[in-house]
VEXLUMNU-988949 format. One record per atom (N, C-alpha, C): residue number from 1; atom name; x, y, z. Coordinates in nm, 2 decimals, always signed. Atoms other than C-alpha are relative to their C-alpha. Layout:
BEGIN
+-----+----+--------+--------+--------+
!   i ! at !      X !      Y !      Z !
+-----+----+--------+--------+--------+
! NUM ! CA !      X !      Y !      Z !
...
+-----+----+--------+--------+--------+
//
This chain:
BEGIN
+-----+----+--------+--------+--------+
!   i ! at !      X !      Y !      Z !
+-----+----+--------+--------+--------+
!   1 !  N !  -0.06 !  -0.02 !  +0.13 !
!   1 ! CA !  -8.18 !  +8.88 ! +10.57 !
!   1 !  C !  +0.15 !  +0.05 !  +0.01 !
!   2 !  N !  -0.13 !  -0.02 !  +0.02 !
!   2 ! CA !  -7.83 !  +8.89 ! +10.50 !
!   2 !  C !  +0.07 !  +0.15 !  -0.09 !
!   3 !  N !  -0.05 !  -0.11 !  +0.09 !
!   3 ! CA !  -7.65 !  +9.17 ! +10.35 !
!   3 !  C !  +0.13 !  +0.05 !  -0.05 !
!   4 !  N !  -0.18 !  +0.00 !  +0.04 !
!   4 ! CA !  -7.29 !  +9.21 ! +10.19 !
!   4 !  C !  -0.01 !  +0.15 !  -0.06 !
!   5 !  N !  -0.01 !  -0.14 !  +0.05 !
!   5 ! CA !  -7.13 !  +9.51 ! +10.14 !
!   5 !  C !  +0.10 !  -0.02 !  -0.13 !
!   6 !  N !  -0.04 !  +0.04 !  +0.07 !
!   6 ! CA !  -7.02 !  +9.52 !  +9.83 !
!   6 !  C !  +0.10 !  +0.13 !  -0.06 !
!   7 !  N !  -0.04 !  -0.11 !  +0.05 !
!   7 ! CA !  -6.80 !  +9.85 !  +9.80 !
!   7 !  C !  +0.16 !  -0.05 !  +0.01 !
!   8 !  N !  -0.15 !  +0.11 !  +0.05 !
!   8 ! CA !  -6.45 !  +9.79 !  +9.68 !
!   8 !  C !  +0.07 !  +0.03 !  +0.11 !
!   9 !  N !  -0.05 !  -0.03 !  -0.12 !
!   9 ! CA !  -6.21 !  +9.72 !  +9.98 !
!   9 !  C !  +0.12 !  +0.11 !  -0.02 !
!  10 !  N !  -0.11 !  -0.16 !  -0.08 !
!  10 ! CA !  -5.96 ! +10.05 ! +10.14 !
!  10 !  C !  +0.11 !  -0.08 !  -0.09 !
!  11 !  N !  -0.09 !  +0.04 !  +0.03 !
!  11 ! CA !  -5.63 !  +9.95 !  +9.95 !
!  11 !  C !  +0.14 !  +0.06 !  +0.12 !
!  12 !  N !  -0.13 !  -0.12 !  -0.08 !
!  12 ! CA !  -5.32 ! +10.05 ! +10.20 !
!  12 !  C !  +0.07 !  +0.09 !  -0.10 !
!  13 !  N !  -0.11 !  -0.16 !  +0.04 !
!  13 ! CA !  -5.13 ! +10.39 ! +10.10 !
!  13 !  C !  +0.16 !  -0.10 !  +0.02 !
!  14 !  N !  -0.15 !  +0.05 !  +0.00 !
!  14 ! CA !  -4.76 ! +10.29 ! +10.05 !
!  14 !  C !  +0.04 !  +0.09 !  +0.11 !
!  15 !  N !  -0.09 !  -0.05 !  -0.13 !
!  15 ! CA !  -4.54 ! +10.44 ! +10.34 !
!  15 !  C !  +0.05 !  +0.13 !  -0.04 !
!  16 !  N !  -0.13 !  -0.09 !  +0.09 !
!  16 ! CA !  -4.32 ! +10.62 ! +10.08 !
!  16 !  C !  -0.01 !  +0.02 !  -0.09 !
!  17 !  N !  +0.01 !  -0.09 !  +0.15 !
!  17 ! CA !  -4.40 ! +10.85 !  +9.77 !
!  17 !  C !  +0.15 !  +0.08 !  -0.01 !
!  18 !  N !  -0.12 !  -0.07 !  +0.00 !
!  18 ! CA !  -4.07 ! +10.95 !  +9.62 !
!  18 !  C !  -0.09 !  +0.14 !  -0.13 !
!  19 !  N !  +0.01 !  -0.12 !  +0.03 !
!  19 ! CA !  -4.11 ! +11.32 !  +9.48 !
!  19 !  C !  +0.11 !  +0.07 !  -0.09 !
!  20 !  N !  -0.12 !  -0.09 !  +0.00 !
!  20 ! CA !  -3.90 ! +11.55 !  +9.31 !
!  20 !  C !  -0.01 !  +0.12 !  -0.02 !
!  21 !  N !  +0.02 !  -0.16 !  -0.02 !
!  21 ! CA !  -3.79 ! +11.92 !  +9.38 !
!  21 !  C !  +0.03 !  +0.03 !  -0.09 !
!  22 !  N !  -0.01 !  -0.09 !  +0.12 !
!  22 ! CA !  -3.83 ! +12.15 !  +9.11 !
!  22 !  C !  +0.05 !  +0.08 !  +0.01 !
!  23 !  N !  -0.02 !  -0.10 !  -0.05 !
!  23 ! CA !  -3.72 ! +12.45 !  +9.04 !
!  23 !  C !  -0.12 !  +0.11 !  +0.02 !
!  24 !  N !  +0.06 !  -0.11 !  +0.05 !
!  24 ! CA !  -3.93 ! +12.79 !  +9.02 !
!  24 !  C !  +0.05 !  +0.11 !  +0.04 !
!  25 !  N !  -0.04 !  -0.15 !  -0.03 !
!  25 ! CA !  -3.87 ! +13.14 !  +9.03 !
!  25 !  C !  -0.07 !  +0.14 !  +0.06 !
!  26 !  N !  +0.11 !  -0.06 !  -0.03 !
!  26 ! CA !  -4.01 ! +13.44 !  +9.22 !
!  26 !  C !  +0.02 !  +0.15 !  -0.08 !
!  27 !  N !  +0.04 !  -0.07 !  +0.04 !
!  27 ! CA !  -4.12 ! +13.76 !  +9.12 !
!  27 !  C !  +0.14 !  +0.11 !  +0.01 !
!  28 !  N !  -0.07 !  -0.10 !  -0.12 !
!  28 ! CA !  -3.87 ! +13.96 !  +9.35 !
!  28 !  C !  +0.17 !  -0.02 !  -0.07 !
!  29 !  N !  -0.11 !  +0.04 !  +0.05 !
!  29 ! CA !  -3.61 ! +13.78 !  +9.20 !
!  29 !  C !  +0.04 !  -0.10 !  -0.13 !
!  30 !  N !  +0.01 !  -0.01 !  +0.17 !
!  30 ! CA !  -3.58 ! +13.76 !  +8.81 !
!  30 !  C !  +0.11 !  -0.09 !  -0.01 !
!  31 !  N !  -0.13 !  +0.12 !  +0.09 !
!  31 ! CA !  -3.38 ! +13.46 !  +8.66 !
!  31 !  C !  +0.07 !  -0.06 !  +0.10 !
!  32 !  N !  -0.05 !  +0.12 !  -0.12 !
!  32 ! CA !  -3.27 ! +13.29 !  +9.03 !
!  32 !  C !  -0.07 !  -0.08 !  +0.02 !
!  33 !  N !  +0.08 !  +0.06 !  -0.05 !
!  33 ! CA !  -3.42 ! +12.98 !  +9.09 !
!  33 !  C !  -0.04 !  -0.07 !  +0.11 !
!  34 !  N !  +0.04 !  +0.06 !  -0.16 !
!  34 ! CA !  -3.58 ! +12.85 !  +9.38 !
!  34 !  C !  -0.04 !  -0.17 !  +0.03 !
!  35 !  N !  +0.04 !  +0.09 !  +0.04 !
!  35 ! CA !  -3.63 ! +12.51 !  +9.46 !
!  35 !  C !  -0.20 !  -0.03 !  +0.10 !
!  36 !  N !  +0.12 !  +0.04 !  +0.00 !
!  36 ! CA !  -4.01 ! +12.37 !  +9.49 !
!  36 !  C !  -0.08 !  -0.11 !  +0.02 !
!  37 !  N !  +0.01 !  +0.13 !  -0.01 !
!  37 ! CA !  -4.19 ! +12.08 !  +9.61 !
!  37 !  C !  -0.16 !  +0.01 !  -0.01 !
!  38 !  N !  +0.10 !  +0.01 !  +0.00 !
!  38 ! CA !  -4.52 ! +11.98 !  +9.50 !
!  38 !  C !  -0.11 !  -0.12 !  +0.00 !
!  39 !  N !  +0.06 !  +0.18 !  -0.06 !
!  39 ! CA !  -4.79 ! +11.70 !  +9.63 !
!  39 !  C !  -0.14 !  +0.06 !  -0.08 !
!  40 !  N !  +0.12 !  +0.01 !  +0.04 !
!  40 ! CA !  -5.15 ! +11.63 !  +9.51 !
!  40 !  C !  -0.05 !  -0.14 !  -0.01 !
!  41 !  N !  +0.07 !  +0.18 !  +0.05 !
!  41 ! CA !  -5.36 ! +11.31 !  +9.46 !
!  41 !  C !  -0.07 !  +0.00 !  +0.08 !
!  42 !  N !  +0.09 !  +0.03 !  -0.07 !
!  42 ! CA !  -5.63 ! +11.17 !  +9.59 !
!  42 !  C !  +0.03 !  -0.06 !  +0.12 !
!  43 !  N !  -0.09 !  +0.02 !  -0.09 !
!  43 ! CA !  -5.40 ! +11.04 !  +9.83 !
!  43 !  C !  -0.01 !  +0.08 !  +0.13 !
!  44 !  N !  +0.00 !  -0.09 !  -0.15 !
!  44 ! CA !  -5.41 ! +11.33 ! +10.04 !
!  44 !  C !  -0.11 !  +0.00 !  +0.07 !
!  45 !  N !  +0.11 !  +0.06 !  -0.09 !
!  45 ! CA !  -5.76 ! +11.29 ! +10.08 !
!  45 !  C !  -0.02 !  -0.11 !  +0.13 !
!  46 !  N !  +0.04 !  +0.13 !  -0.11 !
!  46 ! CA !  -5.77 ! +10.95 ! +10.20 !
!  46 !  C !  +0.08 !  +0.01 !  +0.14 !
!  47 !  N !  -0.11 !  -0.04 !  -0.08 !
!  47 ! CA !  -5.48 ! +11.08 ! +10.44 !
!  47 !  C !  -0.02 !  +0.08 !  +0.09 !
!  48 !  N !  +0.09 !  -0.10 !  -0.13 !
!  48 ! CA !  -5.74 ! +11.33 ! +10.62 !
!  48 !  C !  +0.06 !  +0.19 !  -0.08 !
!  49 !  N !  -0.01 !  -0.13 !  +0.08 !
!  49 ! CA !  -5.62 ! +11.63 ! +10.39 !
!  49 !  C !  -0.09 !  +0.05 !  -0.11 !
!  50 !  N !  +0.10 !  -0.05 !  +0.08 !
!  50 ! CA !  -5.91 ! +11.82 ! +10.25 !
!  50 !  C !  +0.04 !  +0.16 !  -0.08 !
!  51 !  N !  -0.01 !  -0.12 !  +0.06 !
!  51 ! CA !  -5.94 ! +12.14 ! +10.05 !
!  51 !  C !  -0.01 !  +0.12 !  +0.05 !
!  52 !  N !  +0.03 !  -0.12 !  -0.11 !
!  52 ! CA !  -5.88 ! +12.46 ! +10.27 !
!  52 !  C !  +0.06 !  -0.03 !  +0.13 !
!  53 !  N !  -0.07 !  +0.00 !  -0.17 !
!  53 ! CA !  -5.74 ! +12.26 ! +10.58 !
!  53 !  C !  +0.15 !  +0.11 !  +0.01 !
!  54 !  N !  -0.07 !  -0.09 !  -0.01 !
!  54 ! CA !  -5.46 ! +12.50 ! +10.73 !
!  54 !  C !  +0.10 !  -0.14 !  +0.05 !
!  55 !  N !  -0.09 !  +0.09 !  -0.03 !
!  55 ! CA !  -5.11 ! +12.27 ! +10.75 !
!  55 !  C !  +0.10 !  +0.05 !  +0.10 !
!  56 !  N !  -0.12 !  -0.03 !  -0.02 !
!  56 ! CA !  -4.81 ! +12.29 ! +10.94 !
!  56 !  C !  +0.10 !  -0.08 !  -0.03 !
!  57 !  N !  -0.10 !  +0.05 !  +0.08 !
!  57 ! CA !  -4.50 ! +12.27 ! +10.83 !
!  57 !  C !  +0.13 !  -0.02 !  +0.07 !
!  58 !  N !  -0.17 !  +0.03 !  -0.10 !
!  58 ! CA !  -4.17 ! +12.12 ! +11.07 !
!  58 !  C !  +0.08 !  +0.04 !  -0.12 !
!  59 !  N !  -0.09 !  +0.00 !  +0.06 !
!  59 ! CA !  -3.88 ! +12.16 ! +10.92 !
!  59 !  C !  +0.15 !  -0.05 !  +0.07 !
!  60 !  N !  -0.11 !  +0.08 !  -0.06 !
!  60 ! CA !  -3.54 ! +12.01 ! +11.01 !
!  60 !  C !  +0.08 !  -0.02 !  -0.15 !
!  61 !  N !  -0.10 !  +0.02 !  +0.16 !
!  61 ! CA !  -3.21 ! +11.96 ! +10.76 !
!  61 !  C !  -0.02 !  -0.16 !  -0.02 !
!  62 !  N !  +0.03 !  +0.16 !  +0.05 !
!  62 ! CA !  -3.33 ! +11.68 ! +10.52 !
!  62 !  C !  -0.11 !  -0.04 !  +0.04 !
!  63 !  N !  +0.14 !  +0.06 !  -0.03 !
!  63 ! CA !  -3.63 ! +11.65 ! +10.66 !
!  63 !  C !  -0.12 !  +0.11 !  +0.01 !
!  64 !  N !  +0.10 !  -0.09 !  +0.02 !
!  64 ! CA !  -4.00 ! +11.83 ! +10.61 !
!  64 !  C !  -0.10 !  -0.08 !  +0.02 !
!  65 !  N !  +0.10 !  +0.02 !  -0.01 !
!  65 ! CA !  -4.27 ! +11.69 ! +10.75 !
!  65 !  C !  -0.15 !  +0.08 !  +0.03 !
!  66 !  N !  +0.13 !  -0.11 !  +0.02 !
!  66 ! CA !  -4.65 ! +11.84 ! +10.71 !
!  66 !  C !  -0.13 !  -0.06 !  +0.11 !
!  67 !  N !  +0.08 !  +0.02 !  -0.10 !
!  67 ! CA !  -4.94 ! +11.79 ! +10.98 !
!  67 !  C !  -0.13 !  +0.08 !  -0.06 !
!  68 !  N !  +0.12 !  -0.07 !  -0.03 !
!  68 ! CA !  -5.28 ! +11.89 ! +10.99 !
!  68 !  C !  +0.02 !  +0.07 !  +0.14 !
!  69 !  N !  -0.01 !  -0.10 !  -0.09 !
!  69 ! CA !  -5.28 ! +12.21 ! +11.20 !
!  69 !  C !  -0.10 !  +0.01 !  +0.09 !
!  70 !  N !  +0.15 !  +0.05 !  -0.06 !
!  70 ! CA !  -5.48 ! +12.17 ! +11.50 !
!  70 !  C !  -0.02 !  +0.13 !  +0.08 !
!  71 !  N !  +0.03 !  -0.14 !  -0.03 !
!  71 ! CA !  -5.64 ! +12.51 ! +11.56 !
!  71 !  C !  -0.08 !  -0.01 !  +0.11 !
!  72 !  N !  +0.10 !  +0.02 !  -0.08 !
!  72 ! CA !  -5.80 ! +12.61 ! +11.84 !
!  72 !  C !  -0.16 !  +0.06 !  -0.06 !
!  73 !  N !  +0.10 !  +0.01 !  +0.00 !
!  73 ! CA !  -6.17 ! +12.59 ! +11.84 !
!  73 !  C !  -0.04 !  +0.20 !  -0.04 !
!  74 !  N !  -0.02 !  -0.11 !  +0.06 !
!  74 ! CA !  -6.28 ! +12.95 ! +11.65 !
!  74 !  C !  -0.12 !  +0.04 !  +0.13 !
!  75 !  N !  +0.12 !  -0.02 !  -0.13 !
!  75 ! CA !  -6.54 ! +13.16 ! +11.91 !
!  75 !  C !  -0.05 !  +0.11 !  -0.10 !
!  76 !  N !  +0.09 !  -0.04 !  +0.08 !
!  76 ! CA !  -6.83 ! +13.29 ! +11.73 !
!  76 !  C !  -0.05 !  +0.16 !  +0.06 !
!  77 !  N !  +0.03 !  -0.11 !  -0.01 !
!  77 ! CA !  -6.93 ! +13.65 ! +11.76 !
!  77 !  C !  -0.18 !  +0.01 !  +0.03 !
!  78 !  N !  +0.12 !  +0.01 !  +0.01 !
!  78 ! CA !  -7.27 ! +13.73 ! +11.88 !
!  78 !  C !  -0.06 !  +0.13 !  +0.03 !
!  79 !  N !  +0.02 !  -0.09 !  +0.07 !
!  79 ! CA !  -7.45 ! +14.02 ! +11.71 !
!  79 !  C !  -0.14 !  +0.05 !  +0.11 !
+-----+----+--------+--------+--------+
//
């Protein structure tokens, strides 16, 4: 017996999400604003970004790339 999977096919992710920085302002500093950049979408998911992963963050002028933070292995305490 044959069997087809019938689940809708992976679509590729585009390469390139253009974004734009916001401003916002902090606490510390009343009526200066700061600039802000904010991501979300189901995108991140499919991208290996879950709820709670810990990121890191390069930085470089003009450029900001984000990574999954590869922690070392946690060592369990034994009571």
């Amino acid at each position: 017996m044959i069997t087809l999977d019938t689940r809708k096919p992976v679509t590729p992710l585009p390469k390139c999400r253009l974004r734009k920085v916001y401003s916002s302002y902090y606490d510390s500093e009343f009526g200066k604003p700061h600039p802000m950049i904010r991501m979300r979408g189901k995108y991140l998911a499919s991208l290996g970004f879950r709820v709670g992963d810990t990121i890191e963050v390069q930085l470089d002028f003009g450029r900001i790339t984000i990574s999954k933070a590869r922690l070392p292995p946690t060592e369990e305490k034994s009571s």
